[in-house]
C-alpha positions in Angstrom: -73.8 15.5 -9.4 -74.4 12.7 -11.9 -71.9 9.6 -12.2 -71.7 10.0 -15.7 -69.0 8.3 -17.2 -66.0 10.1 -18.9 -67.0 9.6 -22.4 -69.9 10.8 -21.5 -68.6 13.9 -20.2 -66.4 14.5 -23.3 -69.2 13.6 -25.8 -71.2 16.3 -24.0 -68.5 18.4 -23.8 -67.1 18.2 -27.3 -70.0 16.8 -29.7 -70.0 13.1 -30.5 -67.2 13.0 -32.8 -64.7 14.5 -30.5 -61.5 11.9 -29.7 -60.4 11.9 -25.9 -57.1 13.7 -25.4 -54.2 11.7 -24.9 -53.4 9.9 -21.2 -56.1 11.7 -20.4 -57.2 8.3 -17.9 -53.4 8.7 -17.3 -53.6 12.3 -16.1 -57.1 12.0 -14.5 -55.5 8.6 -12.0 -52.4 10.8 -11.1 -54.5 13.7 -10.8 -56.8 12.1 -8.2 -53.6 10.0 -6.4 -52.0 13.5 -5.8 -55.3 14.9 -4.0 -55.5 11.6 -2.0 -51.9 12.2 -0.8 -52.8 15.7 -0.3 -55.0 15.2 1.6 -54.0 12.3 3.8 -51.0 15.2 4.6 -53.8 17.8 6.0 -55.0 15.0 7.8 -52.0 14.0 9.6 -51.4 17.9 10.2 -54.6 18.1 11.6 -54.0 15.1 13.6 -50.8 16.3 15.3 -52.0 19.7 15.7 -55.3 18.4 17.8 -52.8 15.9 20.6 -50.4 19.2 20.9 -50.9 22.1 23.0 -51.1 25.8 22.0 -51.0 28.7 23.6 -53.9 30.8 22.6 -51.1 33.5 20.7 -49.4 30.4 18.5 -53.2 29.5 18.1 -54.1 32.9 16.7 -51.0 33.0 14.6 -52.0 29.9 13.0 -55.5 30.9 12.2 -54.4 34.6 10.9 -51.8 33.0 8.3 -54.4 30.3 6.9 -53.3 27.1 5.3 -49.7 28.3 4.7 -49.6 28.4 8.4 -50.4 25.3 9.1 -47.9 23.8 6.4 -45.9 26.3 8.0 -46.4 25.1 11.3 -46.2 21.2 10.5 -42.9 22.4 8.5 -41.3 23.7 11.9 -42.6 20.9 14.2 
């Protein structure tokens, strides 16, 4: 994937006359923040969940329910 820069994106997107949407850099920072946070949250989930024990039935519960188990999971820990 290129680096291209957001007004490139939008002038690709658009046409050259197009205007940028409003807070748009706004939206884009939070945007990114929020998946930095998200992520730092699986991380610590992870992180917890690899210095505990399981027994291999709590192990298979996790894996059959997914993600939500493991928010699940860190929820009831």
């Amino acid at each position: 994937m290129q680096n291209d820069s957001i007004e490139t994106l939008l002038s690709r997107h658009y046409g050259s006359g197009a205007v940028a949407p409003s807070r748009l850099e706004d939206r884009l920072h939070a945007s990114i923040r929020q998946e930095a946070l998200e992520i730092r949250a699986q991380e610590r989930v992870a992180e917890h969940l690899r210095q505990r024990r399981f027994s291999r039935r709590r192990a298979v519960k996790l894996v059959a329910l997914g993600p939500a188990g493991v928010g699940a999971a860190s929820l009831g820990m």
